[in-house]
Backbone as JSON Lines, residues from 0, in Angstrom:
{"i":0,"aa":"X","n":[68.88,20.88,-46.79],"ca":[68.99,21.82,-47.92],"c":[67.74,22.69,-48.04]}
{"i":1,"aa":"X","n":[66.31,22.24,-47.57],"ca":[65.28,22.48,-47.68],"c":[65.81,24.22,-46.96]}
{"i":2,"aa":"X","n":[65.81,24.13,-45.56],"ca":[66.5,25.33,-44.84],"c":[66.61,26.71,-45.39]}
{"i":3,"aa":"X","n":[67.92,26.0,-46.08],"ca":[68.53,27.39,-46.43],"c":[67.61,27.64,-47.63]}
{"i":4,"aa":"X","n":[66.88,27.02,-48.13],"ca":[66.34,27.61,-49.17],"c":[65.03,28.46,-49.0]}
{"i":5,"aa":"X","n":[64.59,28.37,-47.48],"ca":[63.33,28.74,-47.06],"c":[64.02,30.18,-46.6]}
{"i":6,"aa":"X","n":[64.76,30.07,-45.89],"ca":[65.24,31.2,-45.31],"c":[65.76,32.39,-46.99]}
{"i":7,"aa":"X","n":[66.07,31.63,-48.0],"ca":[66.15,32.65,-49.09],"c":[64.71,33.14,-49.4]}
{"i":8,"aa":"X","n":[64.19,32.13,-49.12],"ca":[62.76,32.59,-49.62],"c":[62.27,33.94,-48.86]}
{"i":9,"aa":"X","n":[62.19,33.39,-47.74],"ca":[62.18,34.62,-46.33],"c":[62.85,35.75,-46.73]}
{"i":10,"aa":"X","n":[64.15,35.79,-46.71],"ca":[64.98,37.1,-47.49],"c":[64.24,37.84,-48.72]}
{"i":11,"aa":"X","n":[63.88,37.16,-49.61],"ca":[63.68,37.71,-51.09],"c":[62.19,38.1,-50.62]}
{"i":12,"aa":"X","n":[61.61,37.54,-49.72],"ca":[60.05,38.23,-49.28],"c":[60.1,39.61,-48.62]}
{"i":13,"aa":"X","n":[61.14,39.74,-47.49],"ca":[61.36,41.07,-46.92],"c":[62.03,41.79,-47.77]}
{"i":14,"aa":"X","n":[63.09,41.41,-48.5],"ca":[63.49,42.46,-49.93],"c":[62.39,42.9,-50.62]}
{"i":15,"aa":"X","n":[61.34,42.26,-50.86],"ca":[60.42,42.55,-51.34],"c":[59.6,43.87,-51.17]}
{"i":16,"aa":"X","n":[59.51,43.44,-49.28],"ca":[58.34,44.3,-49.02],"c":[59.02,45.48,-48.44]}
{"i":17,"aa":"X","n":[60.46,45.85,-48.63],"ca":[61.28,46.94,-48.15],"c":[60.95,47.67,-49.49]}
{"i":18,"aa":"X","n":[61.38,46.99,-51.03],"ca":[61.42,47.83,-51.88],"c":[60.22,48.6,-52.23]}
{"i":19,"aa":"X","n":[59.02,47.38,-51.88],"ca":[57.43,48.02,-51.87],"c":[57.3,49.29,-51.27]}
{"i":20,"aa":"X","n":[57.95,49.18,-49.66],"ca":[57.68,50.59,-49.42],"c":[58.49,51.36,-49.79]}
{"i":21,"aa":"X","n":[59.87,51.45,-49.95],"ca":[60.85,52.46,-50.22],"c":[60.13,52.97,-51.79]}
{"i":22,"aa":"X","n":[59.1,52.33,-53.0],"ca":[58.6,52.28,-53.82],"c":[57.08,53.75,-53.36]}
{"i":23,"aa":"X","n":[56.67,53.41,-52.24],"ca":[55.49,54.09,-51.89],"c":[56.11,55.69,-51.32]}
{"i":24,"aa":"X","n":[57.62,55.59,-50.74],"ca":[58.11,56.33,-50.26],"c":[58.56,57.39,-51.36]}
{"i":25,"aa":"X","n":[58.94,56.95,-52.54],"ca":[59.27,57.93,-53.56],"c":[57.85,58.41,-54.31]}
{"i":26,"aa":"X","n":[57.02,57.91,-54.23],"ca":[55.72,58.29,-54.78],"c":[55.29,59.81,-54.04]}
{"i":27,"aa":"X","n":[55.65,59.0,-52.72],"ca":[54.89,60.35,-51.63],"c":[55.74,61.89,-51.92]}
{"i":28,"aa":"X","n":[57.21,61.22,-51.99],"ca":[58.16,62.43,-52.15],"c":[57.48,62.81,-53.53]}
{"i":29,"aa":"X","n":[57.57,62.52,-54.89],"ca":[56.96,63.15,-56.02],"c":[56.11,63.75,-55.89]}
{"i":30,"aa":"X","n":[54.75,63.18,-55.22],"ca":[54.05,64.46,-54.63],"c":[53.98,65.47,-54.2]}
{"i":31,"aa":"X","n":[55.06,65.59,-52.97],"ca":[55.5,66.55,-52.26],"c":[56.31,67.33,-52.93]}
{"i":32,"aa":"X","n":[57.22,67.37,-53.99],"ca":[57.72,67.71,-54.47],"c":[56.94,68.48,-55.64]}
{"i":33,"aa":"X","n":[56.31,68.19,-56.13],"ca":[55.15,68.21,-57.15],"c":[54.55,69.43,-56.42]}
{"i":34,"aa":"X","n":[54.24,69.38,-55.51],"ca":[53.38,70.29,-54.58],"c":[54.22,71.76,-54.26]}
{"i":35,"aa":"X","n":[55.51,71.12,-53.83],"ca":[56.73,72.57,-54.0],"c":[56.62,73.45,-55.25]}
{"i":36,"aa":"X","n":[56.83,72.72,-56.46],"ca":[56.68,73.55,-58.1],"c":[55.47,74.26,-58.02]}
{"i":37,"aa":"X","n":[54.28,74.12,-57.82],"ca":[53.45,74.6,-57.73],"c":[53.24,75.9,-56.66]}
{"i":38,"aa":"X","n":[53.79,75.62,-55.7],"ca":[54.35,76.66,-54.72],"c":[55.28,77.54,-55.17]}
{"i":39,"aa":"X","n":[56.06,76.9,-55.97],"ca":[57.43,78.38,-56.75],"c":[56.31,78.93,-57.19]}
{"i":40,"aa":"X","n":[56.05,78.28,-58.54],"ca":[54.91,79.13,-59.61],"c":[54.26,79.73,-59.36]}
{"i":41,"aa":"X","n":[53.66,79.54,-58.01],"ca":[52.63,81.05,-57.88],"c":[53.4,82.02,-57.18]}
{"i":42,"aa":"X","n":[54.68,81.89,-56.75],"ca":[55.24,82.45,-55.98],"c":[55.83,83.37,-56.94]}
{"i":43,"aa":"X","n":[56.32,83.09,-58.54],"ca":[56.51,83.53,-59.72],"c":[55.84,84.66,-60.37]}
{"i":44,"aa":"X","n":[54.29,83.61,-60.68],"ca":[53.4,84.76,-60.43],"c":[53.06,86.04,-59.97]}
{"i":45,"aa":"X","n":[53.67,85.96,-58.68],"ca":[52.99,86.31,-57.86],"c":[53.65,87.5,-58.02]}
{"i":46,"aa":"X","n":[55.05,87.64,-58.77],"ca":[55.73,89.24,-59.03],"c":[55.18,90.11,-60.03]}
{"i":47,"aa":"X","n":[54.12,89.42,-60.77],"ca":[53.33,89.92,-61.37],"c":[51.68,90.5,-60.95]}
{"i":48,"aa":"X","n":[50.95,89.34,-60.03],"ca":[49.75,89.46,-59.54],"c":[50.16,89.36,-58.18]}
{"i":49,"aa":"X","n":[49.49,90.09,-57.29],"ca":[50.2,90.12,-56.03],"c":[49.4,88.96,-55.0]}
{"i":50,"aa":"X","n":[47.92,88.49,-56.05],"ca":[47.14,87.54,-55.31],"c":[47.81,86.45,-54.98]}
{"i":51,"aa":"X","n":[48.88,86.05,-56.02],"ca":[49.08,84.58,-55.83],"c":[50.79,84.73,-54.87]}
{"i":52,"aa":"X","n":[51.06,85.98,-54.62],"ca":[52.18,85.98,-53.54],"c":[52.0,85.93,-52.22]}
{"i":53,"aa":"X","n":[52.96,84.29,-52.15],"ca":[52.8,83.79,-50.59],"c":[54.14,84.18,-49.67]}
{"i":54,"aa":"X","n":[54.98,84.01,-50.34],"ca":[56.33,84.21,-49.76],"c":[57.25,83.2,-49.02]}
{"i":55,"aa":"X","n":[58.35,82.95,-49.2],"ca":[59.29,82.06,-48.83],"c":[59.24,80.72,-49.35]}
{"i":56,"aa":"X","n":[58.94,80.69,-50.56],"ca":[58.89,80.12,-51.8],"c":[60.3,79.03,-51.62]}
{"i":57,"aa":"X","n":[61.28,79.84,-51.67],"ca":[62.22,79.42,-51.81],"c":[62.97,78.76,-50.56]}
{"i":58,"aa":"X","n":[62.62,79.34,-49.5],"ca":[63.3,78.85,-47.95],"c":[62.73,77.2,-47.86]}
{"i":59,"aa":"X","n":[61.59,77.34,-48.4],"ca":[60.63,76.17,-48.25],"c":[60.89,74.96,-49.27]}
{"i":60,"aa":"X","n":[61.06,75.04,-50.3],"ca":[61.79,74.23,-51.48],"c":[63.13,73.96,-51.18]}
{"i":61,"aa":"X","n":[63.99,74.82,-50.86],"ca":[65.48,74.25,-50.31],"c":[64.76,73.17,-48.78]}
{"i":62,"aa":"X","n":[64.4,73.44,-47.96],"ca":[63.92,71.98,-47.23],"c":[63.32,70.85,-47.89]}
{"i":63,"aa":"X","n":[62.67,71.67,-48.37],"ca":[62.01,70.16,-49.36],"c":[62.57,69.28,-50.03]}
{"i":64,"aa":"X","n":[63.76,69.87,-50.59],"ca":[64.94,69.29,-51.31],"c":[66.15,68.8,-50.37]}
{"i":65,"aa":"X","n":[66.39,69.17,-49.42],"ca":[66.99,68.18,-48.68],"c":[66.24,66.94,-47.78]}
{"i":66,"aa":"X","n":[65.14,66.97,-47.56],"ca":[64.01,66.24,-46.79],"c":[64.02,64.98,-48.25]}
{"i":67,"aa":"X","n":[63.28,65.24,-49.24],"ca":[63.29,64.55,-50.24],"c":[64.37,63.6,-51.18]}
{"i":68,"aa":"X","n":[65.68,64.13,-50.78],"ca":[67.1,63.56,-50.95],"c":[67.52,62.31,-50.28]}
{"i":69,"aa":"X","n":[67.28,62.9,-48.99],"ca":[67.21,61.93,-47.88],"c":[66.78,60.61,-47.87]}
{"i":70,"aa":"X","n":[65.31,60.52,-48.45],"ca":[64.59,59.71,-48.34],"c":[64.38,58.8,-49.79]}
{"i":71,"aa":"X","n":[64.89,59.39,-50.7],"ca":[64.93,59.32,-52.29],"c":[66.72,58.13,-52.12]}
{"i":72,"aa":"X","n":[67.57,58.41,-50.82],"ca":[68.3,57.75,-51.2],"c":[68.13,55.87,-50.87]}
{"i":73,"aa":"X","n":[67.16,55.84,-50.15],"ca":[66.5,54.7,-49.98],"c":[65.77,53.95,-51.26]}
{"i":74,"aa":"X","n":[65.46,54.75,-51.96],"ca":[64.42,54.33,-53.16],"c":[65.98,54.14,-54.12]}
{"i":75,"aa":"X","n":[66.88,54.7,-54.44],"ca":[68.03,54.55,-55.25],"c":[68.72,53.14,-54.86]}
{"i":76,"aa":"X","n":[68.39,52.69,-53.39],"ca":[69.16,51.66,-53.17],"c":[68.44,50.69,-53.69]}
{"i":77,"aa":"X","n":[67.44,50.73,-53.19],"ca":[66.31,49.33,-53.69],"c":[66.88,49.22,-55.22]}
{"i":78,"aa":"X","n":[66.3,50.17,-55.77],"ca":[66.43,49.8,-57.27],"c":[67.76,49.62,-58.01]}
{"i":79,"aa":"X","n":[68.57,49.71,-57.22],"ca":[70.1,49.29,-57.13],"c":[70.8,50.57,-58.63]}
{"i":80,"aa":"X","n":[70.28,51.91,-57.88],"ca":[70.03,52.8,-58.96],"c":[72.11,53.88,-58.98]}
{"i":81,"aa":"X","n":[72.54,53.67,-57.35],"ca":[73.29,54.37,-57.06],"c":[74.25,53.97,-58.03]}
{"i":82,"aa":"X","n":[75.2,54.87,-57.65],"ca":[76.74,54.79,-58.94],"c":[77.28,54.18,-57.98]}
{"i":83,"aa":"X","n":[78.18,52.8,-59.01],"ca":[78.89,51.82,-58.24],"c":[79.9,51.54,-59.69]}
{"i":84,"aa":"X","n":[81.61,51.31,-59.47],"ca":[82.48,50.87,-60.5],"c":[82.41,49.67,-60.8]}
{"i":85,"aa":"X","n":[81.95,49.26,-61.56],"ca":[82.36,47.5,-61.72],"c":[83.31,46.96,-62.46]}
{"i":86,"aa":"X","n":[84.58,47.25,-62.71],"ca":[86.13,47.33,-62.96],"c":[86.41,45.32,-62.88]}
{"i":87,"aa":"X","n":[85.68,45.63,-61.29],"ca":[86.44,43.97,-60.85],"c":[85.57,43.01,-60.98]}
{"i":88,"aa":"X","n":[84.25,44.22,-60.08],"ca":[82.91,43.13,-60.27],"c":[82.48,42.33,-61.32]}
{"i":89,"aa":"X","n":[83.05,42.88,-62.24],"ca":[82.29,42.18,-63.85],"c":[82.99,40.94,-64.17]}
{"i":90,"aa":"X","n":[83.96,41.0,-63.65],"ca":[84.83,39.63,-63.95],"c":[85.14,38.55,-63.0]}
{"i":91,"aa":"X","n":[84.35,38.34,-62.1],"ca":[84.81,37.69,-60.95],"c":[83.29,36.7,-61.31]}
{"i":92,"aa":"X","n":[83.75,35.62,-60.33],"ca":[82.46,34.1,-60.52],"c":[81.39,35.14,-59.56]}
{"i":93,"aa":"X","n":[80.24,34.46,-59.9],"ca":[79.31,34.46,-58.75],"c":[79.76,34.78,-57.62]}
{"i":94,"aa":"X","n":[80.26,34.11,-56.96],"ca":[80.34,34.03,-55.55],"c":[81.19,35.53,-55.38]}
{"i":95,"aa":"X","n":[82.12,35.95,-56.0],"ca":[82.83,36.8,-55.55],"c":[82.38,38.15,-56.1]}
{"i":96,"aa":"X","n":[81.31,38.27,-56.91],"ca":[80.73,39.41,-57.26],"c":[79.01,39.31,-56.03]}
{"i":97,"aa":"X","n":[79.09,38.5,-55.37],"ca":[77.8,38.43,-54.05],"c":[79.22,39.01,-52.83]}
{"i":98,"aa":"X","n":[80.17,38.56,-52.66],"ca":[81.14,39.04,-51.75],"c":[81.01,40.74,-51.91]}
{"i":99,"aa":"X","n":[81.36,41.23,-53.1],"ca":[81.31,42.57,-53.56],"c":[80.55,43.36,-53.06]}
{"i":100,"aa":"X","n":[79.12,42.64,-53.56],"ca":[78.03,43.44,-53.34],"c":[77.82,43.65,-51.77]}
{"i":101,"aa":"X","n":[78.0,42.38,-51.34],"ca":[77.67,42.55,-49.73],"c":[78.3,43.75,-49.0]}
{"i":102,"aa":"X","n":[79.78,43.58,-49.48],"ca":[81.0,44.53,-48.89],"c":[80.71,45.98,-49.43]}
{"i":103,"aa":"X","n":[79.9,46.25,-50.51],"ca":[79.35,47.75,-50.87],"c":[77.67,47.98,-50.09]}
{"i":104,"aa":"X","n":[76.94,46.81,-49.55],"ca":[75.85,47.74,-48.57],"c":[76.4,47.6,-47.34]}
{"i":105,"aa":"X","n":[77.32,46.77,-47.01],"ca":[77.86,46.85,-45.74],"c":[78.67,48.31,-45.44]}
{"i":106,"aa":"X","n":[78.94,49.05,-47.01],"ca":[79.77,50.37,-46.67],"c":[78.24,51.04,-46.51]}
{"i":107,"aa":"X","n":[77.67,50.99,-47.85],"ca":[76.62,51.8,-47.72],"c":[75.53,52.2,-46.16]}
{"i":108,"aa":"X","n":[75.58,51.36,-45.36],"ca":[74.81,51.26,-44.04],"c":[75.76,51.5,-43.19]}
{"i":109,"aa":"X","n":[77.34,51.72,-43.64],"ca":[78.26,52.19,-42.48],"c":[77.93,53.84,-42.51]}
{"i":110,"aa":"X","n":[77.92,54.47,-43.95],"ca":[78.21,55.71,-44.1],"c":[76.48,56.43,-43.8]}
{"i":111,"aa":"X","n":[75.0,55.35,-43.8],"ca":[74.03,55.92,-43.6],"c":[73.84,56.03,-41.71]}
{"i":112,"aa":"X","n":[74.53,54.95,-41.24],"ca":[74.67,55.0,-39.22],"c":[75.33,56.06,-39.01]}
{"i":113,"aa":"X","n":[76.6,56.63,-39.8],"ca":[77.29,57.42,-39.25],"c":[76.63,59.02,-39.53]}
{"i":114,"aa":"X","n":[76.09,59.08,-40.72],"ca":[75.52,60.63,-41.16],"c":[74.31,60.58,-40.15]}
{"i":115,"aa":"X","n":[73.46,59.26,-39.82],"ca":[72.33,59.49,-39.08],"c":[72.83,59.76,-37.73]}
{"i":116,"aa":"X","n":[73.23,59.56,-37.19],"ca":[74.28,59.89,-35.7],"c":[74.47,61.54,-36.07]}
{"i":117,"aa":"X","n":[75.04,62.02,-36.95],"ca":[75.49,63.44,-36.75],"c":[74.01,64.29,-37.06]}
{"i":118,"aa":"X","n":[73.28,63.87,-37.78],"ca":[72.2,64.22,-38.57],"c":[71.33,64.28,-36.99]}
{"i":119,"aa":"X","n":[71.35,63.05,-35.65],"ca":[70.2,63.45,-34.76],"c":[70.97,64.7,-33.69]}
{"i":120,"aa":"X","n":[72.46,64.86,-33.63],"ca":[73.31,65.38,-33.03],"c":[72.26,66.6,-33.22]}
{"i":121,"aa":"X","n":[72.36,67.27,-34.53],"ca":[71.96,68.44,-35.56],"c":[70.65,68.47,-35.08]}
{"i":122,"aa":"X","n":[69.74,67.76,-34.68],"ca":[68.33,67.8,-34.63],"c":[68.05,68.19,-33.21]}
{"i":123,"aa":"X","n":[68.84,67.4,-32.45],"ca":[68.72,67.89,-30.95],"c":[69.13,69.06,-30.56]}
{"i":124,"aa":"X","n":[70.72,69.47,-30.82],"ca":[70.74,71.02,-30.62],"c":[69.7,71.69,-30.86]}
{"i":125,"aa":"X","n":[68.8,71.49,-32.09],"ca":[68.05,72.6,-32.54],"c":[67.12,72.7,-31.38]}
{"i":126,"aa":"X","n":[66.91,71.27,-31.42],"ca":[65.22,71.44,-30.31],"c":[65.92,72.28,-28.97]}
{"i":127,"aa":"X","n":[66.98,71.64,-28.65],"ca":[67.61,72.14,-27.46],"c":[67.45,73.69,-26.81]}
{"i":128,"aa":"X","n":[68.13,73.96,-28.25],"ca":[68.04,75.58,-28.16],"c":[66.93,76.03,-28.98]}
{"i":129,"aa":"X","n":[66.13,75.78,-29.57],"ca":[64.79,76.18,-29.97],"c":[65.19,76.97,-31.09]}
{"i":130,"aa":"X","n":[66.46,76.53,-31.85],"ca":[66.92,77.29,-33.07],"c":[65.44,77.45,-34.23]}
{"i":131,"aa":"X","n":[65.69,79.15,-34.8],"ca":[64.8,78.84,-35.58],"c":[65.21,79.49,-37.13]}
{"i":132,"aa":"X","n":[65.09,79.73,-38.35],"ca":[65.53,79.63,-39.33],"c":[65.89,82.09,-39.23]}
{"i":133,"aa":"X","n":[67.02,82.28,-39.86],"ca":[67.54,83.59,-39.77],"c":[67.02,83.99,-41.21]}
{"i":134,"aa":"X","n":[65.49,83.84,-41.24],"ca":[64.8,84.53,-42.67],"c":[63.62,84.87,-42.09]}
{"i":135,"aa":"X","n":[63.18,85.96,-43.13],"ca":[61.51,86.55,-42.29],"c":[60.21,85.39,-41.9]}
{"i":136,"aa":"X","n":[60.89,83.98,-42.59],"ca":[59.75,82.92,-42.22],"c":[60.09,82.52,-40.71]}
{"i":137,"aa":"X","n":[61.56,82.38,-39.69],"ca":[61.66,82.07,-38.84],"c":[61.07,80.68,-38.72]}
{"i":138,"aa":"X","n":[61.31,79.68,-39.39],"ca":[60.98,78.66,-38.9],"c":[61.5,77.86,-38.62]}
{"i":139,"aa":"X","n":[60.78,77.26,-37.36],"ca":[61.49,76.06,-36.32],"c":[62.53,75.36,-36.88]}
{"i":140,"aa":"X","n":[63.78,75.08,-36.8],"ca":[64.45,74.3,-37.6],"c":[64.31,72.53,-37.5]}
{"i":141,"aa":"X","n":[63.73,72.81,-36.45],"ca":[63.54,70.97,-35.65],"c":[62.54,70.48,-36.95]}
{"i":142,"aa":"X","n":[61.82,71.03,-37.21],"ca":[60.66,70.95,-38.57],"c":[61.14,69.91,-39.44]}
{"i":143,"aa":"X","n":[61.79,70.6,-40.61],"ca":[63.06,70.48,-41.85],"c":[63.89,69.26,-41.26]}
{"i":144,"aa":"X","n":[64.54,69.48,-40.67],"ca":[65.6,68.67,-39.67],"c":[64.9,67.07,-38.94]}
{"i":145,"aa":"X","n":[63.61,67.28,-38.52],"ca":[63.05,65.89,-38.27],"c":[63.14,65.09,-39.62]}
{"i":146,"aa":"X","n":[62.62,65.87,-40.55],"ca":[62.43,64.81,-41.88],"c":[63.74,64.69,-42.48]}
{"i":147,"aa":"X","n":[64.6,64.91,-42.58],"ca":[65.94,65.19,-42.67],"c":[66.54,63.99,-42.18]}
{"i":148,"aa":"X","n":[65.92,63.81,-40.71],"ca":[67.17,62.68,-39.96],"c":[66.41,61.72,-40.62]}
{"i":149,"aa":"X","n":[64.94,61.86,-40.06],"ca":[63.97,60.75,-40.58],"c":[64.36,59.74,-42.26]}
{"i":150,"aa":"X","n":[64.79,60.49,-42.84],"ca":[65.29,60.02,-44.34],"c":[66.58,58.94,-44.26]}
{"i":151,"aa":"X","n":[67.56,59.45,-43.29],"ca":[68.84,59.07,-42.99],"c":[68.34,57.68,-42.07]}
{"i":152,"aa":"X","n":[67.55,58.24,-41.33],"ca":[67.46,56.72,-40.23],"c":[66.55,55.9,-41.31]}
{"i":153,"aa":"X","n":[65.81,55.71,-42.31],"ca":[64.91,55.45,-43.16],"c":[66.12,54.94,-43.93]}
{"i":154,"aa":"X","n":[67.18,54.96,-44.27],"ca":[68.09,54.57,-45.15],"c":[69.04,53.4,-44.75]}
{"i":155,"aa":"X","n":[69.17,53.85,-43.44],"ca":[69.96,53.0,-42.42],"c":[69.71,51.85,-42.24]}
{"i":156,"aa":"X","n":[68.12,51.71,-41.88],"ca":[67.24,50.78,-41.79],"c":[67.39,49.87,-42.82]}
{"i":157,"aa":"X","n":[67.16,50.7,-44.39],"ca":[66.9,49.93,-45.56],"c":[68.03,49.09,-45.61]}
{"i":158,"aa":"X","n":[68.81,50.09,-45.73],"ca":[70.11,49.3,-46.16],"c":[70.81,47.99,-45.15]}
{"i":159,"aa":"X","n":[70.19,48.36,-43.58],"ca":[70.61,46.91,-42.45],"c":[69.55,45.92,-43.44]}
{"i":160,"aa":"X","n":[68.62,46.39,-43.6],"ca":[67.42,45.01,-44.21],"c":[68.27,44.09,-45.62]}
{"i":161,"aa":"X","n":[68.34,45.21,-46.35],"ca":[68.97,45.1,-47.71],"c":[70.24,43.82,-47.37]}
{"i":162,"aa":"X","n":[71.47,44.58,-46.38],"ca":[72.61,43.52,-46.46],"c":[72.16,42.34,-45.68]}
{"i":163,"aa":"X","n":[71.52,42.64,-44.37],"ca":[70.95,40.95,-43.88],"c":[69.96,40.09,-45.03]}
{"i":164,"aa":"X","n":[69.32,40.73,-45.64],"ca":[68.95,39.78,-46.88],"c":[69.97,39.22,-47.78]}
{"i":165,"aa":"X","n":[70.46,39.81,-47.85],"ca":[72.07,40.13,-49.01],"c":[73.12,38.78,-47.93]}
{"i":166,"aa":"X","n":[73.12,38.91,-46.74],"ca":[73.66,37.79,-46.39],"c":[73.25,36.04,-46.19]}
{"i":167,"aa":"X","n":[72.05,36.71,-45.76],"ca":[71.33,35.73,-45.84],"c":[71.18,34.47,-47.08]}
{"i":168,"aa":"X","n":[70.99,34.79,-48.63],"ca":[71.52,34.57,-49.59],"c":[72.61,34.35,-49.43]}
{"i":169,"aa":"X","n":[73.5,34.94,-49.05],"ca":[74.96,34.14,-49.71],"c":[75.22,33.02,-48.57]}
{"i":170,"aa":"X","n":[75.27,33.02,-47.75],"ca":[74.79,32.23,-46.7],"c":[74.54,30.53,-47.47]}
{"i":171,"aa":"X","n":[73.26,30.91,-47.96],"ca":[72.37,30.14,-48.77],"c":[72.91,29.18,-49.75]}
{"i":172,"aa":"X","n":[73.82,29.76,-50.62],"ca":[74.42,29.94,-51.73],"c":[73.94,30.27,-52.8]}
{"i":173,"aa":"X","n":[72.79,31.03,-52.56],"ca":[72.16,31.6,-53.67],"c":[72.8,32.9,-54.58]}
{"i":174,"aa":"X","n":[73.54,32.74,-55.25],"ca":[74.09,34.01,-55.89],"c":[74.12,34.63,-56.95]}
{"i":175,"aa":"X","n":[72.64,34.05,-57.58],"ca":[72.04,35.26,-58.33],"c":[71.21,35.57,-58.05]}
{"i":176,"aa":"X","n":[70.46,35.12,-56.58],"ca":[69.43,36.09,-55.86],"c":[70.04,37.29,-55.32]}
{"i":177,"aa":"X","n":[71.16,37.12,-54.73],"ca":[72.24,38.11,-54.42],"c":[72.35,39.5,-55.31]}
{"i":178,"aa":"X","n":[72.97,38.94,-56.75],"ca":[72.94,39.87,-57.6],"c":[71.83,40.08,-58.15]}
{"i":179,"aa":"X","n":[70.74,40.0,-58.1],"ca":[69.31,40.4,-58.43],"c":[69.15,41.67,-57.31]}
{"i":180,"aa":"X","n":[69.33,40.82,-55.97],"ca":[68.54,42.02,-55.06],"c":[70.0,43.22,-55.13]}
{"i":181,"aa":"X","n":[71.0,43.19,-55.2],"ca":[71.5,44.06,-55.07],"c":[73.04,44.44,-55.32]}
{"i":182,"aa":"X","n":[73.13,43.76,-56.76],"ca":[73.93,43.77,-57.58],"c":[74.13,44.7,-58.34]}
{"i":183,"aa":"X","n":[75.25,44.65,-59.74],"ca":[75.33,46.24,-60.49],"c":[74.47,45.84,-61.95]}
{"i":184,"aa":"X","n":[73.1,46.6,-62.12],"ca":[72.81,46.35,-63.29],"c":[73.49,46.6,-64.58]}
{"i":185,"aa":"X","n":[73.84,45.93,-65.57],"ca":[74.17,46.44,-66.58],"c":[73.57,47.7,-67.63]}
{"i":186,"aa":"X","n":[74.65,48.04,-68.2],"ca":[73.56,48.95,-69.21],"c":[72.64,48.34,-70.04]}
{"i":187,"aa":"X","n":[72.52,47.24,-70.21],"ca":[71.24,46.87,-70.64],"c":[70.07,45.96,-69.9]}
{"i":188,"aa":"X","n":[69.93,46.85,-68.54],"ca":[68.95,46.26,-67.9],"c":[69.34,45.27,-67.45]}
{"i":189,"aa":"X","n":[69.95,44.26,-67.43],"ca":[70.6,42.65,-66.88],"c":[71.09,42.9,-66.05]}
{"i":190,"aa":"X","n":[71.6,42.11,-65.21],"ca":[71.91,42.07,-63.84],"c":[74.2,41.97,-64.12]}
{"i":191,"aa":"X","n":[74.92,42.21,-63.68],"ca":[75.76,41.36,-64.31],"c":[76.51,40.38,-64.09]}
């Protein structure tokens, strides 16, 4: 019995240190993001004072915002932040609301393998053909597009970590470690 309980332990340690970083990962994006606004604003400015006009303000913030999406959807999983129905989930024992959950990151890491597959498809043409953006900035599209896949394969990852922990636990029979790491919170903060 000792076992399986070490191996939960093991699980709830790498859940741990996934959410830690997916945690450091949204910090960095706020920054970066943080750093874009500041880039509109003078870019704003800048129709007024011509010092603070840089230009492509905007070409540059639409990447930023898909780059940052990407990678933001990793930080939504950890914190078990995404929209999920719980119709059935709410009424079922333990065990069959850990079945649930498993069977929703097992979708979730189907639908992040498959967008990351089309997402490097998208990345290679570019490099391939040395596509580069049809605005006066012309820029490389491989750029935008690395951090782009990078987010998707960053999600993929999380979410393989997330359900092998997630199995691992049930495995275990631990099943409110289950619904802790990645269950539907209630509206009042509780797990349910």
């Amino acid at each position: 019995m000792s076992e399986p309980r070490s191996l939960a332990g093991s699980a709830m340690q790498l859940a741990a240190l996934v959410k830690t970083l997916n945690r450091w990962v949204a910090l960095i994006c706020g920054v970066v993001l943080m750093i874009t606004v500041a880039l509109i604003l003078s870019e704003v400015l800048g129709r007024r004072i011509s010092f603070f006009r840089i230009g492509g303000a905007d070409e540059i913030a639409g990447y930023v915002m898909a780059g940052i999406a990407t990678w933001g959807f990793s930080y939504a999983l950890v914190e078990r932040a995404h929209v999920r129905i719980d119709l059935v989930h709410a009424k079922l024992p333990a065990p069959g609301r850990a079945l649930f959950d498993v069977i929703a990151l097992a979708s979730v890491l189907c639908v992040a393998l498959l967008v990351s597959y089309y997402a490097y498809d998208v990345l290679a043409k570019s490099v391939a053909r040395g596509s580069r953006s049809n605005t006066p900035m012309s820029i490389q599209l491989w750029i935008p597009q690395v951090i782009w896949f990078g987010g998707w394969a960053w999600m993929a990852l999380t979410s393989a970590v997330m359900l092998g922990c997630s199995v691992t636990l049930a495995l275990a029979r631990q099943w409110n470690l289950v619904t802790d790491l990645t269950g539907i919170p209630s509206e009042t903060g509780e797990t349910a």
